[in-house]
Every structure is written in structure tokens, then in C-alpha cells.
C-alpha positions in Angstrom: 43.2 41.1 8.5 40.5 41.4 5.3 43.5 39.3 3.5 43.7 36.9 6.4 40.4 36.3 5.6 40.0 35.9 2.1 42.8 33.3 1.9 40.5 30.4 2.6 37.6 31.1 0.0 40.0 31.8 -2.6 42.2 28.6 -1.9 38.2 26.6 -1.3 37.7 28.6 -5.2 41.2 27.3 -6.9 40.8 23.9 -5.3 37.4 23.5 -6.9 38.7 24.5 -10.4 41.6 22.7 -10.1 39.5 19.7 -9.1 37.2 19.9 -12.2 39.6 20.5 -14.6 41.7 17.4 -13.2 37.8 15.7 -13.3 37.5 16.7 -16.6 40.8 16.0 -17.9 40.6 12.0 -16.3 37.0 11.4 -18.0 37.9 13.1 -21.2 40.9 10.1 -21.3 38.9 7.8 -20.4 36.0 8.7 -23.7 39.0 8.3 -26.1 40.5 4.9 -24.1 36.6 4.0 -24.5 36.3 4.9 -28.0 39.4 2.9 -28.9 38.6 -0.2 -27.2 34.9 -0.3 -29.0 36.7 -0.6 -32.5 39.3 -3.6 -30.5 36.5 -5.3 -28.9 34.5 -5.1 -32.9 37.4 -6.7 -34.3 37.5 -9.3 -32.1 33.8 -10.2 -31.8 34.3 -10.6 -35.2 36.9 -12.5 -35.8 36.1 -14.8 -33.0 32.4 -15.4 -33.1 31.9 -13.7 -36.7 29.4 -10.8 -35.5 29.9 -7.9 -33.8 28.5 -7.4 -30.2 25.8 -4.4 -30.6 26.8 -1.5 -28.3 25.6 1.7 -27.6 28.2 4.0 -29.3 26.6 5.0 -32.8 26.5 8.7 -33.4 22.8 8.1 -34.2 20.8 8.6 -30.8 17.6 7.1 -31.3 16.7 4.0 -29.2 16.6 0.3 -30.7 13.3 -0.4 -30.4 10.9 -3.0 -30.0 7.7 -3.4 -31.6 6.1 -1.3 -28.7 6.6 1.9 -28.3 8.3 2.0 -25.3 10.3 -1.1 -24.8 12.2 0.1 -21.3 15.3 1.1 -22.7 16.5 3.7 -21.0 17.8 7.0 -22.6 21.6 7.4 -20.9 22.1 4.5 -22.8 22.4 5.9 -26.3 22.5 10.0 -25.2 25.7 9.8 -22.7 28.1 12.7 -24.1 30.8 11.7 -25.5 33.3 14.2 -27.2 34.3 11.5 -29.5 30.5 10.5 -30.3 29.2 13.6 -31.1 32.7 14.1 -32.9 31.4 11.1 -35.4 34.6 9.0 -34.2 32.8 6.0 -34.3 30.7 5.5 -37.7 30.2 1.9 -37.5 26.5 0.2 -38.6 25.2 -1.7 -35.4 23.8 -4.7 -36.3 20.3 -4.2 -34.3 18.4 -7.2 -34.6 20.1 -9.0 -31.6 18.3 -6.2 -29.2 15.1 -7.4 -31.4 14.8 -10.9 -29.1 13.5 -10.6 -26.0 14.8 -12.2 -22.7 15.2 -15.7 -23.3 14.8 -15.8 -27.0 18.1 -17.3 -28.0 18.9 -18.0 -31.7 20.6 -21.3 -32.3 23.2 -19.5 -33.7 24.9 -17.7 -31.1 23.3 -20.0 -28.3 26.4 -19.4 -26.5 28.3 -17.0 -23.9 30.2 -14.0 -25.2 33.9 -15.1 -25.9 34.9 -12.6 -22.8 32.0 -13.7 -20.5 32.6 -16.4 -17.8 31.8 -20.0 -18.7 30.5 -21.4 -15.3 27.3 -23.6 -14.5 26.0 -20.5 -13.2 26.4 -17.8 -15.8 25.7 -20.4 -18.6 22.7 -21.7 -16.7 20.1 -19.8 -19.6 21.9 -22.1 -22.3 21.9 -25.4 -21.1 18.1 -24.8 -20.3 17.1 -23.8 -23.6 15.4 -20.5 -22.5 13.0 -22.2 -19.9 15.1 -20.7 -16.9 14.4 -19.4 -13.9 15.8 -16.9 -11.1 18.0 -18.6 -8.3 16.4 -17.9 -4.9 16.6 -19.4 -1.1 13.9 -19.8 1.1 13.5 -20.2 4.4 10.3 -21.9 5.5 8.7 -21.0 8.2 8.6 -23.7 11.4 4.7 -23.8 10.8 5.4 -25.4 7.6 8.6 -27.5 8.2 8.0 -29.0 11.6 7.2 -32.9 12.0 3.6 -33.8 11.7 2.7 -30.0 10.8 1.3 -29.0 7.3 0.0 -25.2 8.1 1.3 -23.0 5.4 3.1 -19.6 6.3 0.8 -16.9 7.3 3.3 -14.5 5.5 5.3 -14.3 2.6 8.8 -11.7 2.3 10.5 -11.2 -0.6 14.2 -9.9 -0.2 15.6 -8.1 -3.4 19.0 -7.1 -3.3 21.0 -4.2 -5.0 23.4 -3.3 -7.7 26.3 -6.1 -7.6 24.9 -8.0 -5.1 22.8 -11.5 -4.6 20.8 -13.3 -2.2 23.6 -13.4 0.8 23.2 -10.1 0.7 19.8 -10.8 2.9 20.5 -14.7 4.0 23.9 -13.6 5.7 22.6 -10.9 7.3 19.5 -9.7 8.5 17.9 -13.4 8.2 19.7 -15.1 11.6 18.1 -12.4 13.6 14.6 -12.1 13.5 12.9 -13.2 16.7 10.9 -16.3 17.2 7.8 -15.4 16.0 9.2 -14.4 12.3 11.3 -17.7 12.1 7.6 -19.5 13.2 4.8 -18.2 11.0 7.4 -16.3 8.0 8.6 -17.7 4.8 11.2 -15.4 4.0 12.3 -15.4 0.2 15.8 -14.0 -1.0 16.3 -13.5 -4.6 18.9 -13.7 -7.1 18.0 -11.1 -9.5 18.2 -11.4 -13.5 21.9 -11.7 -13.9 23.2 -11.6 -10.4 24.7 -13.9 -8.1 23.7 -17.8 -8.8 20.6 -16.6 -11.3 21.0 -16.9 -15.0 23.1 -14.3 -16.9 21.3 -14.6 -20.6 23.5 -12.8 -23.7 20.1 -11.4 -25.6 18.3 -9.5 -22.6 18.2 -6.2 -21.6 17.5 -6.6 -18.7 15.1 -3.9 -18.5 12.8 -3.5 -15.6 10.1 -5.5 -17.1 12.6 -8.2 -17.8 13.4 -8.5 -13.8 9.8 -8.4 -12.8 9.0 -10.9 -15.5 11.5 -13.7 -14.1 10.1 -13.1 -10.4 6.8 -13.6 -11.2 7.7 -16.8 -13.5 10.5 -18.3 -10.6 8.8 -17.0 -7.4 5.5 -15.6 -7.2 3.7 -18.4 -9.9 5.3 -21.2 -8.6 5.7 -20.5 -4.5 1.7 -19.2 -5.5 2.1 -15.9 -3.3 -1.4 -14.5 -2.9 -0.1 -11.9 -0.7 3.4 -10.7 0.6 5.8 -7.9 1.7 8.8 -6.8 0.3 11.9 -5.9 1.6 14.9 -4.3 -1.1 17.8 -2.1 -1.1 19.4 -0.1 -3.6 18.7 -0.9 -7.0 16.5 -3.6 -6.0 14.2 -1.1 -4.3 13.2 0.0 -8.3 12.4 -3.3 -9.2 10.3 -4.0 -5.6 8.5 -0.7 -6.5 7.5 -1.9 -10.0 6.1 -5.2 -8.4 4.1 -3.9 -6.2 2.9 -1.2 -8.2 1.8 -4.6 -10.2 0.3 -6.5 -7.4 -0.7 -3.7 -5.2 -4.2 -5.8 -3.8 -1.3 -8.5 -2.9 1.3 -6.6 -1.4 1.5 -5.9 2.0 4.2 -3.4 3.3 7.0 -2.4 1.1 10.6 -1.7 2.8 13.1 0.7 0.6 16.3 0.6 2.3 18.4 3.6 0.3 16.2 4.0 -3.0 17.8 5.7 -5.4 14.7 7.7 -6.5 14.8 10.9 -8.8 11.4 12.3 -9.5 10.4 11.9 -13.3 11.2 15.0 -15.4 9.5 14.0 -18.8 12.0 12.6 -21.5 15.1 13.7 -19.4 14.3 11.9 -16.6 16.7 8.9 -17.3 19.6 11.2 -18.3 19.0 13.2 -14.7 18.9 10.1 -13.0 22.3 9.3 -14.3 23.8 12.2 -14.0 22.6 12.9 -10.3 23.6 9.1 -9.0 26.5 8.1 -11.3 27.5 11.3 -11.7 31.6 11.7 -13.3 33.4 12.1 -9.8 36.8 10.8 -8.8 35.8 11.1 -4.9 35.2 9.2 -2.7 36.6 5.8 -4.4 32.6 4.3 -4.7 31.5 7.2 -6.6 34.6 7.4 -8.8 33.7 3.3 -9.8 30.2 4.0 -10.4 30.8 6.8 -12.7 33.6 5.0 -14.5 31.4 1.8 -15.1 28.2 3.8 -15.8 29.5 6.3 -18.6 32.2 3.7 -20.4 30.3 0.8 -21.8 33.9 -0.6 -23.2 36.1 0.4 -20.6 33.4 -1.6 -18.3 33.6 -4.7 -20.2 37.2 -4.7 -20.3 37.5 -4.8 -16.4 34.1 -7.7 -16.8 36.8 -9.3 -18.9 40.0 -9.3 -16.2 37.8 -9.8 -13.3 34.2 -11.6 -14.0 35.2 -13.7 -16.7 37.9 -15.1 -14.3 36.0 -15.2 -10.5 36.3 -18.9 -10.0 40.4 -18.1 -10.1 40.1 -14.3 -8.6 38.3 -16.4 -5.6 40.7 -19.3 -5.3 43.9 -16.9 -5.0 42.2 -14.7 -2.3 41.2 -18.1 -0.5 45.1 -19.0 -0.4 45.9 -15.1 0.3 43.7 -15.0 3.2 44.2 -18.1 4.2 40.7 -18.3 4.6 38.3 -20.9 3.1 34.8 -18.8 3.2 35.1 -15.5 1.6 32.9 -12.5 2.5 29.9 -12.8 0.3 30.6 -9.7 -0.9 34.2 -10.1 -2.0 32.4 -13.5 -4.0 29.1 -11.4 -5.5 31.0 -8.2 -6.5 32.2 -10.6 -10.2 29.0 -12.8 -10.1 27.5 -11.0 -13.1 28.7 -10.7 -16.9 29.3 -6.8 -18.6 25.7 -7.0 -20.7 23.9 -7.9 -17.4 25.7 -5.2 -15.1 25.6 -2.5 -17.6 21.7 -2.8 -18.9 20.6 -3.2 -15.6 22.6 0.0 -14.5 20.7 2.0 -17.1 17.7 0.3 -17.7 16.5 0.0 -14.2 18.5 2.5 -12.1 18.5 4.9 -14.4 15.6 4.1 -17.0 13.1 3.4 -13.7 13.3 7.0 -13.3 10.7 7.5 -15.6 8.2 4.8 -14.0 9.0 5.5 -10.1 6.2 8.3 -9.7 3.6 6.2 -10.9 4.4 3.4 -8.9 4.4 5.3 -6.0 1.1 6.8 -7.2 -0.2 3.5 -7.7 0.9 2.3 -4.1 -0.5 5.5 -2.1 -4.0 5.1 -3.8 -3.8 1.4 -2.9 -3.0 1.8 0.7 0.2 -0.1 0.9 2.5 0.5 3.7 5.8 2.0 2.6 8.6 2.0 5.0 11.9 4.1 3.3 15.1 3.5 5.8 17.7 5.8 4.9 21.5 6.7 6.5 22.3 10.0 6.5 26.0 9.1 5.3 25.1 7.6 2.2 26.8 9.2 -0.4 25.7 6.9 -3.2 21.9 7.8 -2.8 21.2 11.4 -0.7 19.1 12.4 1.5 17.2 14.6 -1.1 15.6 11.3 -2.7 14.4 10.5 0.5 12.8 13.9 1.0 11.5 13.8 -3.0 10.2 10.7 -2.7 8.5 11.3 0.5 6.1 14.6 -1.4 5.3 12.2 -3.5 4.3 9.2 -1.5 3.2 11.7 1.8 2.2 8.4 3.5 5.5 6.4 3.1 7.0 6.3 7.2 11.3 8.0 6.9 13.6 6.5 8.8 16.8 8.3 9.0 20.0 6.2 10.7 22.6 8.1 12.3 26.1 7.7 11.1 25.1 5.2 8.8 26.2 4.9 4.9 24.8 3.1 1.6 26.2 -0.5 3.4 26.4 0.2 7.1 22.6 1.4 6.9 22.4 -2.8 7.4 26.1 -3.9 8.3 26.8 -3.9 11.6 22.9 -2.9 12.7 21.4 -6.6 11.4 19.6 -6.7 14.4 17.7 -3.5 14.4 17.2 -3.9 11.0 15.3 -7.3 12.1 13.5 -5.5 14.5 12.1 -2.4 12.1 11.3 -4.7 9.6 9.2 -6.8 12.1 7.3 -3.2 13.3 6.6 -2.3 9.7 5.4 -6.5 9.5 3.2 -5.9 12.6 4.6 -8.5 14.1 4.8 -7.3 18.1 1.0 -7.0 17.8 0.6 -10.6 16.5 2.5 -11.9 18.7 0.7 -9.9 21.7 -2.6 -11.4 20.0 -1.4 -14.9 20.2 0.2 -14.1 23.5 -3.5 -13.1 24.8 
């Protein structure tokens, strides 16, 4: 009976350590396959555009940095362990003065994609303007401003910023054909490509740290549209940059919505490393987790499958087309290779990881203020838990939690679009508007 018993905890036991040593085995592969293709990828930088592409495998761990002290490069970046790093395996000396430039600043010598980066309008958008770029974004006016004889302008401003691998039709194909009548009246709602994503520019020299992506939306959206106030609506990865916005504009900023933020409450100089390790953690289950550990902790590995997949999406897009037989494909299937390797993996660390650092005092910044923050939340998602929901609600006591049932890091927005619309509209104050006009 006692033995009856015991059976399941000790199988649960030997499954677990059979698990991480197979976890361990896999990722310890994958550090030498990484390792091997940093010295093939040197060699042919090299010998095809005569300079080595910095990367982030020296054995040395301090940061490149800028003049200022803290330039926003994130940590996991140059302190991932690495068997083979710490081993000295790679003794190469980086050429640093590429990571020197800031975002934009393009020498006239290398004014050019990397050989194994995609050469479309989009991506080499930042080159043929000669650094004056600008995000890619859609909005959609308000009827107040686009009807015939009518020249009011919109009594609010949204701005929708999307998440890791992801662009505007993230927002603009979902959650924007449902908002009732009175949104689509009196709202202009802005989608954004971010820095690097989707149809935005994908420059070579950035690193595309947080202050790099809130740079580019002030310069492409909030300058030119000339927001004096507005809400903001992001998921995922998105919801760091919203928070470092607002924390910027917090006497213009309305209501901020953080649909699955991956938040991890600063911990001094280990924060970013944390951060990493708690939402890119190495797993090889479930199949989302396993991806986002294998493109977080391999810079070269990463590139490689940049090189077989984003380099080529126009083609990747046109066989799936005559696959599917099917001449619109999801917008998903069409964002998931819109970025290059150097945009994807700085903006992994830099902002997912590296905003962990910066998130507290936003959210400090943001309470004292008095802006309305709204955190939605599915209690499936097993790229962000529930426990950054329940951190970040200590530290921001007023932020409003709403918890969807049976609802993961996608489906807390696929398939419920329309009460999406409709919570966004309470946290807008919209149904009390209305009632006003209505009276």
C-alpha cells in the first residue's frame, strides 16, 4: 500500500531530473553550436563586407558604453553564461566603435544592410533616407475630423504599441473594427510600427534600447500628429516601452492599458539578468517557451535562423500563398520575419529585459501623477505569469487587474476582440461620454 503510494512522487522525482539533465544537455549543444557559428559568421563579415559584425561573446563582461554612464544596454547581453565564454573559447578583439553611433548615425562606409539581412524597401527604408526616418504607423481618423464639411479635431488620441515580433495589424486587424460608434466618431486611434518591426525602419547601427524606441515615437508620432494628450493601449513587450512614455509625458497621458506586461520588479544590478532568466528562461516546453529561450540566450544561433527565414520573407510569403492557396496571409504568419537579427535581439534584451531596471520608477512616476493604469492579464499565459501581475500591482496599488479566464499570452485578445473594445472603452470613459452627449 505505502509502496503504492510512493510510486508517483518518485516517478514525478526521476522525471524532473531526467528532464533537466535532457534540458541541460540540449542548451549545453546549442552554446558550443553558438560558439562555432560566432567564429563562421566573423569570417564571413569579413571577407564579405571587410569588418567584423560586433557581438556580444567576448570573455570580457563589461558593457560597451556610451559617453553616459548608463546608455540602456542591458546586462543579459554581455553576462549570459556560457560554458564556452567563461571557458575563454572565444578570444576575439570586438571592434567597439560601431556600438559608439547612436540610432541613425550611419557612417558612409557601411551605409548598407548586413550581407545576411533582407534587402526590401522596408528593411532598407533607414538607408535610402539618409538617417532622417521615421516609424511606420496607421491612423484612423476619427469621423469628427474626416467627414465632409467638418474640421473638428479628435477629442482623443490612442496609441497602440504592439509586442515582441509583431506590428501594427497586430491592433488594426483586430481590436480596431469593433469599437462602437462613439470611439470610431470622436477617436483617432494610432497603431505603431515599432523601431525595427513590421513596415518601420530596421537601422544596422541602433540598439534599439528603450530610449531608442521612445525617441522615434516622439519624432514620427507624438511631434508631428502634435498629441497634447492621449491614452495608450500595448501588449507584451510594447507595454515596457508605453510605460517609459508615459512615465515621460505623464501631465499628457491619459489611461495606460498593459495587456500581459512582462514586468519583474527591479533587483539592483541583477535586475536585467532576473528578468531574463525568469521570462526567457532555457526550457524546451511548451514549444513558445522553448523559441524564446533559444533566441534569447544564442545571439548566433538567432541570426542564423534571421538568415534562412527574415532575410528571405518576401519568398517564405509567396510559397505559403501558393501552399495555402490563399492570397492574404494571417498577419501574423507575415510579421513573425518582418524584423532583421540586430533589431529582434537588442530589443529582446534591451527593452524586455534591460526595462527591468526602469519599470519601478515609471510606475512610480505614473501613480504620483494620477494616471489611470488598466493591466489585463489571462490566467493561461505562460509567456508572462500571473506573479508580474501581482508584483506589479504592490507597486502601482492603484493600477485596476483584470484577470481573463482561460485566456493565454494571444488569446487574452484573439477571439475576445470585442470585449477587448469594450474594456478599453470603460478604462477611455467612453459610456459616460456618450450618456453626457446622450443627455
Amino acid at each position: 500500500m505505502s509502496l503504492a503510494v510512493a510510486s508517483p512522487k518518485w516517478l514525478n522525482n526521476s522525471l524532473q531530473v531526467l528532464t533537466s539533465i535532457t534540458c541541460f544537455l540540449v542548451f549545453l549543444i546549442f552554446d558550443l553550436l553558438d560558439a562555432v557559428f560566432c567564429v563562421i559568421f566573423r569570417y564571413l563579415d569579413e571577407h564579405i563586407e571587410g569588418e567584423a559584425f560586433p557581438c556580444c561573446c567576448g570573455r570580457k563582461k563589461e558593457k560597451i558604453l556610451r559617453d553616459d554612464e548608463d546608455d540602456g544596454v542591458s546586462d543579459s547581453l554581455y553576462k549570459r553564461k556560457s560554458i564556452f565564454r567563461e571557458m575563454g573559447f572565444l578570444q576575439f578583439e570586438r571592434k567597439r566603435q560601431i556600438f559608439n553611433r547612436k540610432c541613425g548615425e550611419v557612417s558612409s562606409e557601411r551605409a548598407m544592410n548586413l550581407w545576411s539581412d533582407c534587402g526590401c524597401e522596408s528593411c532598407l527604408s533607414w538607408v535610402v533616407n539618409e538617417g532622417d526616418y521615421k516609424l511606420h504607423f496607421v491612423v484612423k481618423e476619427p469621423l469628427t475630423a474626416t467627414g465632409e464639411n467638418c474640421r473638428e479635431k479628435a477629442s482623443e488620441n490612442v496609441i497602440f504599441l504592439h509586442g515582441f515580433l509583431c506590428s501594427s495589424s497586430f491592433w488594426t486587424q483586430t481590436v480596431f473594427p469593433h469599437f462602437s460608434e462613439q470611439v470610431n466618431h470622436d477617436y483617432r486611434l494610432i497603431a505603431i510600427d515599432l523601431l525595427g518591426f513590421g513596415k518601420s525602419p530596421k537601422p544596422r547601427d541602433c540598439l534599439y534600447t528603450l530610449k531608442d524606441h521612445v525617441e522615434m515615437i516622439e519624432k514620427s508620432v507624438v511631434q508631428p500628429l502634435q498629441l497634447t494628450t492621449f491614452h495608450i493601449v500595448a501588449h507584451s513587450m510594447g507595454c515596457i516601452i508605453a510605460l517609459a512614455l508615459a512615465a515621460k509625458y505623464p501631465e499628457c497621458v491619459k489611461s495606460i492599458t498593459l495587456t500581459a506586461p512582462p514586468y519583474s520588479p527591479s533587483e539592483g544590478n541583477e535586475a536585467c539578468l532576473n528578468a531574463l532568466a525568469k521570462l526567457a528562461g532555457k526550457k524546451l516546453w511548451p514549444p513558445l517557451s522553448f523559441g524564446s529561450s533559444f533566441m534569447s540566450w544564442h545571439e548566433h544561433l538567432g541570426r542564423c535562423v534571421c538568415l534562412v527565414f527574415c532575410r528571405n520573407h518576401r519568398i517564405w510569403e509567396k510559397v505559403l500563398k501558393v501552399i495555402t492557396r490563399n492570397r492574404d496571409l494571417h498577419f501574423l504568419t507575415i510579421d513573425l520575419t518582418r524584423h532583421t537579427h540586430q533589431s529582434a535581439w537588442n530589443s529582446m534584451h534591451n527593452v524586455i529585459c534591460g526595462g527591468a531596471k526602469y519599470m519601478d520608477s515609471y510606475l512610480k512616476i505614473l501613480s504620483k501623477s494620477g494616471v489611470r493604469i488598466n493591466v489585463i492579464q489571462g490566467d493561461n499565459d505562460k509567456v508572462v505569469q500571473m506573479e508580474c501581475c501581482n508584483n506589479l500591482k504592490l507597486m502601482a496599488p492603484n493600477a485596476e487587474i483584470n484577470i481573463i479566464p482561460n485566456a493565454d499570452h494571444g488569446t487574452v485578445i484573439f477571439t475576445r476582440e470585442k470585449e477587448f473594445a469594450h474594456r478599453l472603452e470603460l478604462t477611455w470613459g467612453v459610456f459616460q461620454t456618450a450618456l453626457y452627449h446622450d443627455f
